[in-house]
N, C-alpha and C positions, 0 to 999 in steps of 0.2 A: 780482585781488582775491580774496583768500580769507574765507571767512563762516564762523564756527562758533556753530552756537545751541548756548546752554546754559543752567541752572539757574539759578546761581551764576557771580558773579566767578569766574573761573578766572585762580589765580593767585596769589601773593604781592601784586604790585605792582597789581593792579586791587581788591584787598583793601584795599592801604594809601591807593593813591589817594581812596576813598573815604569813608575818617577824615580826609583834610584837607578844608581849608574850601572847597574849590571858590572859581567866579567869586562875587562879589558879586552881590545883588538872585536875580529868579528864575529859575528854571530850568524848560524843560520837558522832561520825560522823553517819547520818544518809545516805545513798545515794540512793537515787531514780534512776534507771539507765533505759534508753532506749536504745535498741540495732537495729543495722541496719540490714535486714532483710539478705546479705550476709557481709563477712569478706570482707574490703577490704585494703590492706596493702601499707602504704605509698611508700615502695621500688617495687612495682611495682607485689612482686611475683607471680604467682599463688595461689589461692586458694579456697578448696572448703567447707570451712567453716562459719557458721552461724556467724551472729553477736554473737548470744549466746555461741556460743561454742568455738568463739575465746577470748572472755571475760573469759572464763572459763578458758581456758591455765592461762589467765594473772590472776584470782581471786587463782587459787591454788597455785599458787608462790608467788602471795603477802601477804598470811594468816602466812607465816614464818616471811616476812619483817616487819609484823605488830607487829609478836611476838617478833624479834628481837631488836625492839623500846621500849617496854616492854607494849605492846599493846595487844588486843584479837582479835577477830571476833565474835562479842554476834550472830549475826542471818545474814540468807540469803536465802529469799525468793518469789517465784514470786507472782508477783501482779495479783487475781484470780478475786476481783471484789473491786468494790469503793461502799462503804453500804452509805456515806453523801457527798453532796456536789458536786460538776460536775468538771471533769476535759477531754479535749479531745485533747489527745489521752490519754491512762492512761499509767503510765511509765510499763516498764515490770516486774524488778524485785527492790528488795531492798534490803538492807544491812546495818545493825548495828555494827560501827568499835568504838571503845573501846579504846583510847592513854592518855597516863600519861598528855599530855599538847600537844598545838599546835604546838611547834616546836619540836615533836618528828614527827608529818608528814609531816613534811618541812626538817626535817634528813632524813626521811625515801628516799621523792620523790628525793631529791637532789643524792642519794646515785649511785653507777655504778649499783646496783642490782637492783635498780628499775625502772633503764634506759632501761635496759636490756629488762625487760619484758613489759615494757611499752606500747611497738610494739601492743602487744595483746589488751590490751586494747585501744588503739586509733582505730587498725582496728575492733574490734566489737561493740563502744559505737556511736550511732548515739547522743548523748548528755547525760547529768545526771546535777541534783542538789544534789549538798553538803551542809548539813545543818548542821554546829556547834551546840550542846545543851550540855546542863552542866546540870549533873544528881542532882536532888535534895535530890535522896533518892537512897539506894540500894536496889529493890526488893528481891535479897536472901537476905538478913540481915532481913527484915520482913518479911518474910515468915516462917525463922530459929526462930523467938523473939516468931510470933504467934503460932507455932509449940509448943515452950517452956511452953506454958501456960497454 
């Protein structure tokens, strides 16, 4: 298996992929995010912020944009150990985003608001994979049905 974090779609075809309409109903984005070990900002600025902490600026402002899509944030948390499998380096942190359909985060990224913050996010991500999955089940729905019983 080959891995490569990146920024951006790389590519034509992961570009175009993402203009069409995807599966039906929701999706959740998984993201694996590696962070650079300082911030560094494309306009040059100063700065004396972690990769992490300038992800941060940009994760707090995007958790409204996501809402705004009609989206969630199910989870976000760091990566403490890998229990199967080998991977090197291991990504830092992760994140489960929650959107009605794929082109509500192609609304979202297209939007001035999430241009806006985007800065933060480029200067703290040294790369991520984004992983489309379509939920097969709703864990609270069975947890509430097994509860019931």
């Amino acid at each position: 298996m080959h891995v490569t974090n990146a920024l951006y779609p790389t590519g034509a075809a992961q570009m175009q992929a993402m203009q069409e309409a995807g599966p039906p109903g929701p999706i959740v984005m998984v993201n694996l995010l590696k962070f650079k070990d300082r911030a560094v900002y494309e306009d040059g600025r100063p700065c004396d912020l972690s990769g992490r902490d300038a992800y941060a600026l940009y994760g707090r402002a995007v958790a409204g944009l996501v809402q705004g899509v009609g989206g969630r944030i199910l989870f976000a948390g760091a990566v403490s150990f890998l229990a199967i499998g080998e991977a090197e380096p291991l990504w830092d942190q992760i994140a489960l985003a929650e959107y009605p359909d794929r082109r509500a985060i192609v609304t979202m990224a297209m939007s001035p608001a999430y241009q806006a913050i985007a800065v933060h996010r480029t200067a703290g991500l040294a790369g991520q994979l984004n992983i489309e999955t379509v939920p097969h089940f709703n864990l609270a729905d069975m947890v509430a049905k097994s509860a019931g019983s």
